[in-house]
N, C-alpha and C positions, 0 to 999 in steps of 0.2 A: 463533432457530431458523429464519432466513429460509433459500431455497433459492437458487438462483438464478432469473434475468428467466423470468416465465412466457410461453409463447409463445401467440402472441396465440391461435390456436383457444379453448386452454387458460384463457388469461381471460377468452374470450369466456363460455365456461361457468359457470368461478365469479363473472364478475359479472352471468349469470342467478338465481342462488339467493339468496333472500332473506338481506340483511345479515345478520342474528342467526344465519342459518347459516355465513354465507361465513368471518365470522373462526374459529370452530374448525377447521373444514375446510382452510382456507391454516395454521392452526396446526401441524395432521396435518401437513398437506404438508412444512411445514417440516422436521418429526421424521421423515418419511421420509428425506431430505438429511440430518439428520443422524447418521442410524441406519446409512445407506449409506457414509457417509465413516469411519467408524469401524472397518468388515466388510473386510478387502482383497477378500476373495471376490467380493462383490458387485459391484466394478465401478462404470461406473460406471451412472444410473439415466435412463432414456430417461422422458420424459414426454412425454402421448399422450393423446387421447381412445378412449374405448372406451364404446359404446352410448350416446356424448353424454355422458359422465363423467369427469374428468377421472382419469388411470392413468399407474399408475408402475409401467416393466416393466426388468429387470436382463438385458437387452436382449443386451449384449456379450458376459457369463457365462453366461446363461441359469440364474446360481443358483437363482432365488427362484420365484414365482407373482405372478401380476399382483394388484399392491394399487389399489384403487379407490375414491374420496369424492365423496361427492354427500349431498344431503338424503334423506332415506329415509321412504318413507308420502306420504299427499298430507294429511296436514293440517297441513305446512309448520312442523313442530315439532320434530323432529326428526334429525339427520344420524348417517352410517355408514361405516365403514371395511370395505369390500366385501373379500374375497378369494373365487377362484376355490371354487367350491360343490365342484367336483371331487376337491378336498383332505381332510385328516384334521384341516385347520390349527385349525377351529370350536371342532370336537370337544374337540383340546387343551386350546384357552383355556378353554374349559368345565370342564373337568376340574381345569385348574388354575386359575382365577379362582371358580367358581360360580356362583351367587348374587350377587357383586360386580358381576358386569356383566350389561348386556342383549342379547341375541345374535336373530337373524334366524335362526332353521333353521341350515342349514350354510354360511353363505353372506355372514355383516356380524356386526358388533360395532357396536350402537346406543347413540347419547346423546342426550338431549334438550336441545335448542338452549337453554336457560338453563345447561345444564351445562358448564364445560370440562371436555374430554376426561381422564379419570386419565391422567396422562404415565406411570405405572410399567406399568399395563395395555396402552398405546397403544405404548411404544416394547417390549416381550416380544413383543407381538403381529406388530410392523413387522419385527423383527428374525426373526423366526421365517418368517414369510413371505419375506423377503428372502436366505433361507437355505433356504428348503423344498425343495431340489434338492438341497441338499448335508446334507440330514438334519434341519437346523433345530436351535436350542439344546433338550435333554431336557427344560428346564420353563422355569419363570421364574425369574429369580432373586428370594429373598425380601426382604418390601421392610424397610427397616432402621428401626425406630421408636424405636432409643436404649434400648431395653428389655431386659433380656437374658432368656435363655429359663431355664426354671424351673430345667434342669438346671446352667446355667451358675451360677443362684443356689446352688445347693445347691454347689455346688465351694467356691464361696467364705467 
């Protein structure tokens, strides 16, 4: 899930944040690249600092909303995947994750630095964002646990 060479501003940032956050956060990163390569829409993905954070803006398309990672709270425990507060984007994931995930107001999707990030939460969320110009996917897709659904059993 690597992206391409970080530009040095860029790692100057992430190699201010404490190691136990820096590798989820570069993990994100990664799943942004590859969330973007996947989207022809999106284009392709300008990285950038913004308020000293490292951000990934869809620059050329102007598809998406600017995605942002950094540690989140000051007792250095925690990191977040920022989007713009301005958006419905929160709201959604809320609506459709719940309780699953921990959310900042309208404004980050938090994890606590022992956790790695849910990749099926993290890449709904990147993709939605990275698309919020052009409507964004209507939900998330469900995640597939090999189970079939109650009704499927009764068919069979």
């Amino acid at each position: 899930m690597a992206g391409p060479a970080i530009a040095p501003l860029v790692l100057e940032a992430y190699d201010s944040y404490p190691a136990e956050l820096r590798e989820p956060l570069l993990k994100l990163r990664g799943l942004i690249y590859e969330v973007a390569r996947g989207i022809d829409a999106v284009g392709p993905i300008t990285e950038t600092l913004k308020w000293g954070q490292p951000a990934y803006v869809t620059e050329a398309t102007k598809a998406g909303t600017t995605i942002r990672l950094a540690p989140h709270g000051r007792d250095g425990k925690h990191y977040a995947l920022f989007v713009h507060c301005g958006t419905s984007l929160i709201e959604r994931f809320r609506s459709t994750f719940g309780t699953e995930v921990r959310f900042d107001g309208n404004r980050a999707i938090v994890w606590e630095a022992a956790d790695a990030p849910d990749l099926h939460v993290a890449r709904c969320c990147i993709e939605a964002a990275l698309t919020y110009h052009l409507g964004g996917p209507p939900s998330a897709p469900p995640r597939r646990t090999g189970r079939r659904s109650l009704s499927a059993r009764r068919r069979s």
